[in-house]
N, C-alpha and C positions, 0 to 999 in steps of 0.2 A: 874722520868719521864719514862713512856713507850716508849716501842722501838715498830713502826710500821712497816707493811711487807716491808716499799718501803729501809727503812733504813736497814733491812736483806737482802734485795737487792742488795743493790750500797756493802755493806761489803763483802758477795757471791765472786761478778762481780769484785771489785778490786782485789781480793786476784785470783780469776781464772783467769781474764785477766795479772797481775805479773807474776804469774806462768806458763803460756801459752808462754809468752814472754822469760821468760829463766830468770827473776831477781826477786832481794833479794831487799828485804825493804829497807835496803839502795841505794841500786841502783835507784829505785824512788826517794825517797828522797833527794837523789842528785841532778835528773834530773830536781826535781821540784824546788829545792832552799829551804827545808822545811829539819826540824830536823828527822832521824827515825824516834824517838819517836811520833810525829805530823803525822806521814803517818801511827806508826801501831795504833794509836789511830782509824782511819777511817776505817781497815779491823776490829777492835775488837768493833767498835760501838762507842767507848768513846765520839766520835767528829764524828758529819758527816761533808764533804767538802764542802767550799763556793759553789757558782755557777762558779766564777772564778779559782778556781781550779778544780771543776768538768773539766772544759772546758779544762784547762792544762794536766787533765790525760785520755781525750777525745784524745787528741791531739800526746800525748806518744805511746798511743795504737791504734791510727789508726781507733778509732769508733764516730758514734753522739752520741750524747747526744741527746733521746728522752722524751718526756714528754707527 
Protein backbone atom coordinates (compact mmCIF):
# COMPACT_ATOMS: atom_id res chain seq x y z
CA UNK A 1 0.00 0.00 0.00
CA UNK A 2 1.14 3.60 -0.63
CA UNK A 3 2.13 5.79 1.84
CA UNK A 4 0.49 9.49 1.46
CA UNK A 5 1.96 12.97 2.31
CA UNK A 6 -0.47 13.24 5.52
CA UNK A 7 1.11 9.89 6.73
CA UNK A 8 4.93 11.46 6.14
CA UNK A 9 3.47 13.91 8.23
CA UNK A 10 2.25 12.75 11.53
CA UNK A 11 5.82 10.39 11.26
CA UNK A 12 7.94 13.95 10.56
CA UNK A 13 5.78 15.67 13.52
CA UNK A 14 6.16 12.62 16.00
CA UNK A 15 9.60 12.08 15.75
CA UNK A 16 10.23 16.27 16.04
CA UNK A 17 7.84 16.74 18.57
CA UNK A 18 9.85 13.50 20.94
CA UNK A 19 12.89 15.10 20.00
CA UNK A 20 11.79 18.69 20.83
CA UNK A 21 10.81 17.29 24.16
CA UNK A 22 14.07 15.82 25.29
CA UNK A 23 12.69 11.76 24.98
CA UNK A 24 13.54 8.59 23.63
CA UNK A 25 10.98 6.10 22.20
CA UNK A 26 10.68 4.52 25.14
CA UNK A 27 10.01 7.24 27.06
CA UNK A 28 6.53 7.59 24.89
CA UNK A 29 5.96 4.34 25.04
CA UNK A 30 5.81 4.36 28.44
CA UNK A 31 3.81 7.28 28.79
CA UNK A 32 1.39 5.94 26.33
CA UNK A 33 1.02 2.36 27.85
CA UNK A 34 2.11 0.99 24.28
CA UNK A 35 5.31 -1.43 23.50
CA UNK A 36 8.51 0.67 21.81
CA UNK A 37 8.19 -1.36 19.14
CA UNK A 38 4.20 -0.12 18.60
CA UNK A 39 5.41 3.69 18.99
CA UNK A 40 8.72 3.24 16.53
CA UNK A 41 6.47 1.52 14.15
CA UNK A 42 4.35 5.19 13.86
CA UNK A 43 7.66 7.41 13.41
CA UNK A 44 8.84 4.69 10.56
CA UNK A 45 5.26 4.56 8.88
CA UNK A 46 4.88 0.71 9.66
CA UNK A 47 1.35 1.62 11.54
CA UNK A 48 -0.06 5.05 11.65
CA UNK A 49 -1.96 5.93 15.20
CA UNK A 50 -5.70 5.38 16.04
CA UNK A 51 -7.52 8.60 16.38
CA UNK A 52 -7.27 7.75 20.19
CA UNK A 53 -3.83 7.66 20.45
CA UNK A 54 -3.48 10.39 18.03
CA UNK A 55 -5.38 12.28 20.83
CA UNK A 56 -3.03 10.60 23.73
CA UNK A 57 0.28 12.03 21.87
CA UNK A 58 -1.80 15.37 21.45
CA UNK A 59 -2.04 15.45 24.83
CA UNK A 60 1.90 14.30 25.89
CA UNK A 61 3.11 17.14 23.76
CA UNK A 62 0.90 20.01 24.51
CA UNK A 63 -0.69 20.47 20.83
CA UNK A 64 -4.42 19.95 18.83
CA UNK A 65 -4.86 17.85 16.68
CA UNK A 66 -6.02 19.60 13.55
CA UNK A 67 -7.77 18.29 10.59
Amino acid sequence: MARNRSQDGIQETLKLRRTISGLVQEDVADDLGIARSSYTYYETGKTSPSIYMLYELAKLYNVTIDV
